[in-house]
Backbone as CSV, one residue per row, in Angstrom:
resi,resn,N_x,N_y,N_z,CA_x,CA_y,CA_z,C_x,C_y,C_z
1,UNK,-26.916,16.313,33.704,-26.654,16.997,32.456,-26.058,16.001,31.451
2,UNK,-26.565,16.241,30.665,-26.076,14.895,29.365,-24.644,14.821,28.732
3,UNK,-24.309,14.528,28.211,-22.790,14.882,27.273,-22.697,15.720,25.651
4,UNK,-21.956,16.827,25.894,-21.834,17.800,25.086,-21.638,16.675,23.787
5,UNK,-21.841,16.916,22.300,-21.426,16.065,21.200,-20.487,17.125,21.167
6,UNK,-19.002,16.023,20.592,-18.023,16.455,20.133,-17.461,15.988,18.970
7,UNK,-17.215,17.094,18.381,-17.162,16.628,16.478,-15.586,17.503,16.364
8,UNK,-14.820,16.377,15.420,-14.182,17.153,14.658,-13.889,18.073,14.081
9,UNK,-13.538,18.897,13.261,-13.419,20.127,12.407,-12.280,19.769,11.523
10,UNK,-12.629,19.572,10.158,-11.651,19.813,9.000,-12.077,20.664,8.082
11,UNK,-11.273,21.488,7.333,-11.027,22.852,6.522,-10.865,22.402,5.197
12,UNK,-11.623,22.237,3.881,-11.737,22.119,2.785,-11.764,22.971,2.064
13,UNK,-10.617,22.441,0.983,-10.790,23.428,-0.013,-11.416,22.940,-1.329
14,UNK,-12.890,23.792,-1.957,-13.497,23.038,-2.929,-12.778,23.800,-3.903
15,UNK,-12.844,22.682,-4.990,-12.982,23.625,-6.659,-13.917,24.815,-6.635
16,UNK,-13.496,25.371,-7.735,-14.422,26.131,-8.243,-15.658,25.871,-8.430
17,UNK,-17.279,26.190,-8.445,-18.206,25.867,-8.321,-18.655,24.475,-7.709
18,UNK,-18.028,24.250,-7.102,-18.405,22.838,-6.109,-19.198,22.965,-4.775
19,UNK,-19.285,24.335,-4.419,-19.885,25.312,-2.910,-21.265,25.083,-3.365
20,UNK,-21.286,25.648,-4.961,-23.043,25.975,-5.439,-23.542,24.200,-5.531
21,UNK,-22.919,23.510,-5.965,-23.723,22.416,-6.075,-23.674,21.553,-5.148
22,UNK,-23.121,22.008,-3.856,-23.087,20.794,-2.883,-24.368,21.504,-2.489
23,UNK,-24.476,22.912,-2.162,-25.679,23.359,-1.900,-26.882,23.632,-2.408
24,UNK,-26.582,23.376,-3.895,-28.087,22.584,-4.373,-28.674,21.409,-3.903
25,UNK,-27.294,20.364,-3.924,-27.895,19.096,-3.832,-28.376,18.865,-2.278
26,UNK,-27.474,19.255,-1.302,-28.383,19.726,0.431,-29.731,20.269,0.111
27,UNK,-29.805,21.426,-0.466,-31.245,21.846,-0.038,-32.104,21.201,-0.685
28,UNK,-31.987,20.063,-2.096,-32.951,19.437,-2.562,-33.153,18.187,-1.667
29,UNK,-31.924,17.517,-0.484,-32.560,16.267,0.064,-32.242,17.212,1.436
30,UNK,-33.075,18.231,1.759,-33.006,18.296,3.467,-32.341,18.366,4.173
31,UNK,-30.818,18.643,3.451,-29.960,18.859,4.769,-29.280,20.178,4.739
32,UNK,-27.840,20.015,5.499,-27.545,21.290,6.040,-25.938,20.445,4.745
33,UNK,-25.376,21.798,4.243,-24.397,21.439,3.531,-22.962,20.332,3.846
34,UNK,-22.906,20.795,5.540,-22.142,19.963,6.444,-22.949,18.102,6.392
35,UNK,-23.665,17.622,6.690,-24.727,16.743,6.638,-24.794,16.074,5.267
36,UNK,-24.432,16.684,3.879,-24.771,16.871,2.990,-22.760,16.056,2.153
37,UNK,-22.110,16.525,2.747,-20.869,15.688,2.672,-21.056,14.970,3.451
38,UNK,-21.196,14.966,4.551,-20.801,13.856,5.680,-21.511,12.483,5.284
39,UNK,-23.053,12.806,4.634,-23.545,11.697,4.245,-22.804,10.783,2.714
40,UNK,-22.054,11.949,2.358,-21.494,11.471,1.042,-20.292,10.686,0.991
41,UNK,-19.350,11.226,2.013,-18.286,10.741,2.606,-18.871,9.459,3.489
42,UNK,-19.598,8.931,4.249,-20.026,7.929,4.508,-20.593,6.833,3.647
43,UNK,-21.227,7.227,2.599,-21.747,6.164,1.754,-20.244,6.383,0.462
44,UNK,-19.416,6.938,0.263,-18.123,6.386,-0.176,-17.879,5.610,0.184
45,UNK,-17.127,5.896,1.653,-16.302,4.781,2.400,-17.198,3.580,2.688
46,UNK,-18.554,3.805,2.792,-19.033,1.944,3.092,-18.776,1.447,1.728
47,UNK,-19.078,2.144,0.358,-19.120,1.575,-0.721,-17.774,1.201,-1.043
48,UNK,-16.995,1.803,-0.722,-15.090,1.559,-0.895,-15.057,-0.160,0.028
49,UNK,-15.716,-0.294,1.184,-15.372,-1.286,2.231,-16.187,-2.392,1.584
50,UNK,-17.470,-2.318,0.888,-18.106,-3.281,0.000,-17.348,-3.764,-1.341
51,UNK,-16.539,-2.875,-1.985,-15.774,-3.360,-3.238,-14.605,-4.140,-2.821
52,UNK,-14.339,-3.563,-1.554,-12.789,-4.325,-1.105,-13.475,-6.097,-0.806
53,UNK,-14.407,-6.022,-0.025,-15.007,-7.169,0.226,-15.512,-8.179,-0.777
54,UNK,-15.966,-7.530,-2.129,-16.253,-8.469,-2.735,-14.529,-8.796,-3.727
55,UNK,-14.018,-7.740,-3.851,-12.197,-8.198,-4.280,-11.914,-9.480,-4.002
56,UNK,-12.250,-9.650,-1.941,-11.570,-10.545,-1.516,-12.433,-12.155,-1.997
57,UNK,-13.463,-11.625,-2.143,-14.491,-12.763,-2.455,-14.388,-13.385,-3.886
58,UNK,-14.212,-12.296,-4.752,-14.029,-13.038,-6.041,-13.198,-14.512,-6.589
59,UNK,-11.754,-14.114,-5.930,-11.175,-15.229,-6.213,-11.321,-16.969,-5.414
60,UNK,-12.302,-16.514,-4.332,-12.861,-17.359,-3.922,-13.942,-17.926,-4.608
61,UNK,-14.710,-17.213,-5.461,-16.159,-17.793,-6.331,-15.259,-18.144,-7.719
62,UNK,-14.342,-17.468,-8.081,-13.791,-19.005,-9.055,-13.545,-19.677,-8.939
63,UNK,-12.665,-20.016,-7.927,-12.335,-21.350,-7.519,-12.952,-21.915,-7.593
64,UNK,-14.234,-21.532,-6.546,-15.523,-22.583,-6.388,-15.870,-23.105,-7.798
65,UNK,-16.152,-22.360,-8.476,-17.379,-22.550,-9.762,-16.329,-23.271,-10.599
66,UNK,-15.074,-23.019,-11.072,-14.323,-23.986,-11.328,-14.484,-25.462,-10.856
67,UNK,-14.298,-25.529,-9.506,-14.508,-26.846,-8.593,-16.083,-27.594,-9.549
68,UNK,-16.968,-26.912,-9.181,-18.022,-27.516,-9.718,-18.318,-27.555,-10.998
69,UNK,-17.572,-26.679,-12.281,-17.561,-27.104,-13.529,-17.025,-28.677,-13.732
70,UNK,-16.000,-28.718,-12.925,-15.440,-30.236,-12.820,-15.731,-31.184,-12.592
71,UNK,-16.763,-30.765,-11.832,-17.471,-32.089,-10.989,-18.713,-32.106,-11.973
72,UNK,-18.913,-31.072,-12.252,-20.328,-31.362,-13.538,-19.324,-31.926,-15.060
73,UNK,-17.946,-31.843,-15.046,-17.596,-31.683,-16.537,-18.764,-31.097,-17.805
74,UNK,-18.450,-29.355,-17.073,-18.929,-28.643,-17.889,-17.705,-27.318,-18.472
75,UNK,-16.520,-27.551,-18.061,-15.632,-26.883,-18.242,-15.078,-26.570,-19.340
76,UNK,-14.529,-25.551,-19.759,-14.596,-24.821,-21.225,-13.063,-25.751,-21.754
């Protein structure tokens, strides 16, 4: 016998008309309203973990490009 899936359960409270349009926007891409956050809440948080990542990156690509304005003496 395989293994039961076991999921969480959290209790939300939406705004006002936020029920009707999560369930527009589910039934226009195919899902089930549950499915329908979960996918939304997932592509947040990767997109939250991509901005943090390039944060950390930025001050690393000035440096750089600094470095090589210098070495080109093309620097403002």
């Amino acid at each position: 016998m395989g293994k039961a899936r076991v999921a969480e359960k959290f209790v939300v409270r939406l705004p006002d008309g936020m029920r009707e349009v999560l369930a527009r926007v589910a039934k226009d891409a195919h899902r089930s309203m549950n499915a329908e956050i979960v996918h939304r809440l997932e592509r947040s948080l990767s997109d939250q973990a991509e901005l943090e990542h390039q944060k950390a990156l930025s001050p690393i690509l000035v440096k750089r490009i600094a470095e090589l304005e210098a070495l080109l003496g093309t620097s403002e």
